[in-house]
C-alpha positions as CSV (number, residue, x, y, z in Angstrom):
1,X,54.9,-63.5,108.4
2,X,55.2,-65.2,111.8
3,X,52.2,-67.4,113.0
4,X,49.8,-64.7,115.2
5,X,50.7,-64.4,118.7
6,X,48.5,-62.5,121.0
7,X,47.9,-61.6,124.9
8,X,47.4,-64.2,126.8
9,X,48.1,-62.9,130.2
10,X,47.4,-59.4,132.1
11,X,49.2,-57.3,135.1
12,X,48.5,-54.3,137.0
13,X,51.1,-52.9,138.8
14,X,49.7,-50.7,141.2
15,X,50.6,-48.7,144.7
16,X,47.9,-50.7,146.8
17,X,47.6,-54.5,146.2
18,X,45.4,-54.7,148.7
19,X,42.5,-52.1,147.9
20,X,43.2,-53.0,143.6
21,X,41.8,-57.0,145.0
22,X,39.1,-55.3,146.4
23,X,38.3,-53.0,143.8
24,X,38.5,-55.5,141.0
25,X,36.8,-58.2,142.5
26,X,33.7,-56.3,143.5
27,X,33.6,-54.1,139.4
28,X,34.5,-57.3,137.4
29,X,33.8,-60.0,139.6
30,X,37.3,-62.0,139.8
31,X,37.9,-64.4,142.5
32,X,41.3,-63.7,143.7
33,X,44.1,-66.3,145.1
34,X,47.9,-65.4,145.7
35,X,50.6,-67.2,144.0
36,X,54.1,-66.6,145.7
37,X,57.8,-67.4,144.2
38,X,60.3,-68.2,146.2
39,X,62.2,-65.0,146.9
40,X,59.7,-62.9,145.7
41,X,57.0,-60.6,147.0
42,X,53.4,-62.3,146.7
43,X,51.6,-62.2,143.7
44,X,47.9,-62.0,143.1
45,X,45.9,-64.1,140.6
46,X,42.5,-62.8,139.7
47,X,40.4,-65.6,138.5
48,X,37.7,-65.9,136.2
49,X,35.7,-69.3,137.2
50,X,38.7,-71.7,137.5
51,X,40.7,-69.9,134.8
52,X,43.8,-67.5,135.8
53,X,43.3,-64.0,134.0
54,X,45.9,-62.0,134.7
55,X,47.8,-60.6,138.5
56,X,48.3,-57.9,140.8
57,X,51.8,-56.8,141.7
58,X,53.4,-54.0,144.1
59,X,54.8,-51.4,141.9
60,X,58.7,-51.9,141.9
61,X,60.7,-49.3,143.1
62,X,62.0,-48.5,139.8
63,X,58.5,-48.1,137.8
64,X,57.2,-45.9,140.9
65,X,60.7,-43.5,140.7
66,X,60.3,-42.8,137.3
67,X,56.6,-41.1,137.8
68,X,55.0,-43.6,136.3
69,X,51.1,-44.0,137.6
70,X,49.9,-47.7,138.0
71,X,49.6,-49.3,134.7
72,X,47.8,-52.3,133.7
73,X,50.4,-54.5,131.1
74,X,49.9,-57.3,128.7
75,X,52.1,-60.4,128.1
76,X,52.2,-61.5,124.7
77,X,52.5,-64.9,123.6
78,X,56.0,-66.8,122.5
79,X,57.3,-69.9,122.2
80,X,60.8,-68.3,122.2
81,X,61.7,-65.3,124.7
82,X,64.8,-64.7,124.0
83,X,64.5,-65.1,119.8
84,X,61.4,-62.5,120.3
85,X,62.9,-59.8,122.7
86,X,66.2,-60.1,119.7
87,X,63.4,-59.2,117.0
88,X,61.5,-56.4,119.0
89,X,65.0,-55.0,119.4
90,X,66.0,-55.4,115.9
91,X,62.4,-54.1,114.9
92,X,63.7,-50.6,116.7
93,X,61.5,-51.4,120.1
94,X,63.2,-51.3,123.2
95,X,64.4,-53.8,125.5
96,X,63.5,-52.6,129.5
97,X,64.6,-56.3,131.2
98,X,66.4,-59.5,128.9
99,X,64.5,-62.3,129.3
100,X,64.8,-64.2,132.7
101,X,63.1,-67.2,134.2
102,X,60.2,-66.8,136.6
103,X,60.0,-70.3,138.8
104,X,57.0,-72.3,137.7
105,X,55.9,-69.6,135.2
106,X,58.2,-69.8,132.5
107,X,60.7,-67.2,130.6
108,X,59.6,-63.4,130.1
109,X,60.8,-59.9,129.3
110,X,59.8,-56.2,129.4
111,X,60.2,-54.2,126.1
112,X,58.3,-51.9,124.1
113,X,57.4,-51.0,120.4
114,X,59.1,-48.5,119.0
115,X,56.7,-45.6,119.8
116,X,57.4,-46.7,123.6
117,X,54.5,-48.4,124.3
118,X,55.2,-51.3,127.0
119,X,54.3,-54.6,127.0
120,X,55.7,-58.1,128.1
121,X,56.8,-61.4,126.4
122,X,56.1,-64.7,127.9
123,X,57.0,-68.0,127.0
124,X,54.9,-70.4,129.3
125,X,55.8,-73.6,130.7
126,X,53.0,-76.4,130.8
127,X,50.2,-76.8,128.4
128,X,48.5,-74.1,126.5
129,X,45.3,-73.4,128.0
130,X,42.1,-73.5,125.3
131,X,40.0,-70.4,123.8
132,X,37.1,-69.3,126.0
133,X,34.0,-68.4,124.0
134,X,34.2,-64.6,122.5
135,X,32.7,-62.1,125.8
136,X,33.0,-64.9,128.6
137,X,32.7,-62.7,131.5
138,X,36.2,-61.6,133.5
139,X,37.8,-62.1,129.8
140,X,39.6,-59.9,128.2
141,X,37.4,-58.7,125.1
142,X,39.2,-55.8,123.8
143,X,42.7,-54.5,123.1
144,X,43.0,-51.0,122.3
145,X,46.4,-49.0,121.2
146,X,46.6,-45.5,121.7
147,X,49.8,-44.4,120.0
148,X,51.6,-41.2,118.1
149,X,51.6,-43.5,115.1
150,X,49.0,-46.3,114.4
151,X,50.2,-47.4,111.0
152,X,53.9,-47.7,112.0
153,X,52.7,-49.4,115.2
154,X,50.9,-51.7,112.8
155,X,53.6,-52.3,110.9
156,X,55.8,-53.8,113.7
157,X,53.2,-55.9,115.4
158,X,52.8,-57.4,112.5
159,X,56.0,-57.9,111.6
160,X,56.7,-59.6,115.1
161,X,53.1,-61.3,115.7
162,X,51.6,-62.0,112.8
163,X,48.9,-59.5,113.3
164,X,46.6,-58.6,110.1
165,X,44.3,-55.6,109.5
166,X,40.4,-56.2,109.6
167,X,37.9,-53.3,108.9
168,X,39.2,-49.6,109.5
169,X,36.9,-47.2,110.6
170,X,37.2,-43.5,109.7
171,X,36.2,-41.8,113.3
172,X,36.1,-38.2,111.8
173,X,38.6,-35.7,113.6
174,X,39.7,-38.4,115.5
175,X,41.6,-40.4,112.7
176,X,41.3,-43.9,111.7
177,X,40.5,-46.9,114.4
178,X,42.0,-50.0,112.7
179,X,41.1,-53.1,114.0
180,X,43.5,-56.1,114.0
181,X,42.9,-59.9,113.7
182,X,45.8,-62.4,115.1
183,X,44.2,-65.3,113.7
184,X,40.7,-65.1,113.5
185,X,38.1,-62.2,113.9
186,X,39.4,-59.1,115.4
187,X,41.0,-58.8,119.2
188,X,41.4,-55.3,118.8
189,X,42.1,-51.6,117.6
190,X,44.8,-49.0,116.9
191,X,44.5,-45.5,116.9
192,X,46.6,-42.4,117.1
193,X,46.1,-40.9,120.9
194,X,44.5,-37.9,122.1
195,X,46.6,-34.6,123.0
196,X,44.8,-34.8,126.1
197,X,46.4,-38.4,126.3
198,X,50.1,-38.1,127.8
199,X,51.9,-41.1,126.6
200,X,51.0,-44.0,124.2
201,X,49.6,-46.9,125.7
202,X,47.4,-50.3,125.8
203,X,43.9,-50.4,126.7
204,X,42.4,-53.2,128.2
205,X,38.5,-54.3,128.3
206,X,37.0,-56.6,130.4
207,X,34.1,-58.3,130.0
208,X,31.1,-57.8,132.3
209,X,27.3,-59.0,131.7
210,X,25.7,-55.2,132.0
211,X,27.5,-52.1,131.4
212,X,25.9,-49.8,133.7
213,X,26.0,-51.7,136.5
214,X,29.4,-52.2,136.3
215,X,29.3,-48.3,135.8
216,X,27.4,-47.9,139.3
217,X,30.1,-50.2,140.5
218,X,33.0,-48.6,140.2
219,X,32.0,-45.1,141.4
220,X,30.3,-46.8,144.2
221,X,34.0,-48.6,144.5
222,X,35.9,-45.2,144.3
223,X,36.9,-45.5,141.0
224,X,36.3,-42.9,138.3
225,X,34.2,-43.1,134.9
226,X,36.5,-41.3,132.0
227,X,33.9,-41.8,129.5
228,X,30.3,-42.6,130.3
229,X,28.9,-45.5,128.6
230,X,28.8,-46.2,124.6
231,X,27.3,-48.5,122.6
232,X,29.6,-49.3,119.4
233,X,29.5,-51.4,116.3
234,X,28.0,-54.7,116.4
235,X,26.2,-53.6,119.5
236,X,28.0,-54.0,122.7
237,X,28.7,-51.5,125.0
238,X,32.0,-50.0,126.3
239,X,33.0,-48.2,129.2
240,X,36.2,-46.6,130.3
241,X,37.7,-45.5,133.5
242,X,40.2,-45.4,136.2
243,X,41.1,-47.1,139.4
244,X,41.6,-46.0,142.6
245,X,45.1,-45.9,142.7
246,X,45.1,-44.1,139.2
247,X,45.2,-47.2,136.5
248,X,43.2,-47.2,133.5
249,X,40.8,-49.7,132.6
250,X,37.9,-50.4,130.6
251,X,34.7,-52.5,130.5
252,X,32.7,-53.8,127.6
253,X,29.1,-55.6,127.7
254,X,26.5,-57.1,125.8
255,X,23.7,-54.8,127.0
256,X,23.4,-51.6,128.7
């Protein structure tokens, strides 16, 4: 098994850049700065203190022409681009863009697992940054699969991440919720979607210090709650919604 790999890096691709800074910075409480390439449109980095979280990009053409509503997506970790986008190929995923350099960044690509879900390879140039203490606010705290199949989806992160099972919980007519470790305690959960939902995809929860008033935040922002607050195992609380411009997010908290 490969050593564990996990996200490391976030990106919403939306229809507004703009009105997503806003948004964001107001619900989560990110400082935002932009960050432009030479040749390419201007890239937002939402901040978190002095640490880089994750960005906000225009939607390119080619996303919004295939229907697709904005979408936040998750770079994965690797130390080899172009040997990892091979093995989620050969693993039966898909291969949307080959790996290509991004000036000053380092070397990415776009696939997907084999139940379609998207996400993005990176392998960064510089230093790796250091492990911020579990629930730092404007961290990522959860990572959440919805998919048609949770143990095949299982069996390829694994297979290409090094990902291991922790505890599985038996949520009644909704299935099992399996939680997954890359390393250390668990990062996250897989579970086969809703009928309601209308395509597999990864959830992403960010930290914030009080649930509902991050809840009063985002209706007060125009954003949408999709499921009102919940308090889960080990005590925290989680909240899920949309954006705006129609991407899902979700929150999570130590206290209500």
């Amino acid at each position: 098994m490969p050593a564990p790999k996990s996200f490391f890096w976030y990106e919403l691709m939306t229809t507004d850049v703009k009105a997503a800074e806003a948004f964001y910075t107001t619900v989560v409480g990110w400082q935002a700065s932009q960050w432009q390439a030479p040749g390419s449109p201007p890239y937002i980095i939402m901040n978190a203190g002095e640490r880089g979280i994750g960005g906000i990009m225009e939607m390119p053409d080619e996303v919004r022409s295939s229907g697709s509503p904005p979408m936040w997506l998750g770079y994965i970790y690797t130390d080899n681009a172009d040997a990892a986008t091979d093995g989620v190929k050969n693993a039966g995923g898909t291969v949307h863009r080959e790996p290509a350099d991004i000036p000053e960044v380092g070397r990415f690509s776009v696939v997907a697992d084999p139940q379609g879900v998207i996400f993005m390879l990176l392998q960064p140039m510089g230093p790796d940054q250091p492990p911020v203490p579990a629930g730092t606010p404007g961290h990522v705290g959860w990572h959440e699969l919805y998919t048609s199949d949770w143990r095949k989806a299982f069996e390829f992160y694994s297979s290409q991440f090094g990902w291991t099972k922790a505890d599985a919980m038996d949520m009644g007519p909704m299935g099992t919720y399996q939680l997954f470790a890359a390393g250390g305690d668990p990062i996250g959960g897989m579970m086969n979607k809703h009928a309601q939902i209308p395509f597999p995809f990864w959830q992403f929860y960010f930290n914030v210090e009080a649930i509902e008033d991050a809840a009063r935040r985002v209706k007060a922002s125009g954003g949408q709650i999709l499921m009102d607050p919940m308090e889960v195992p080990g005590g925290s609380w989680i909240l899920q919604c949309m954006d705006p411009q129609g991407a899902a997010f979700a929150l999570t908290a130590p206290k209500r």
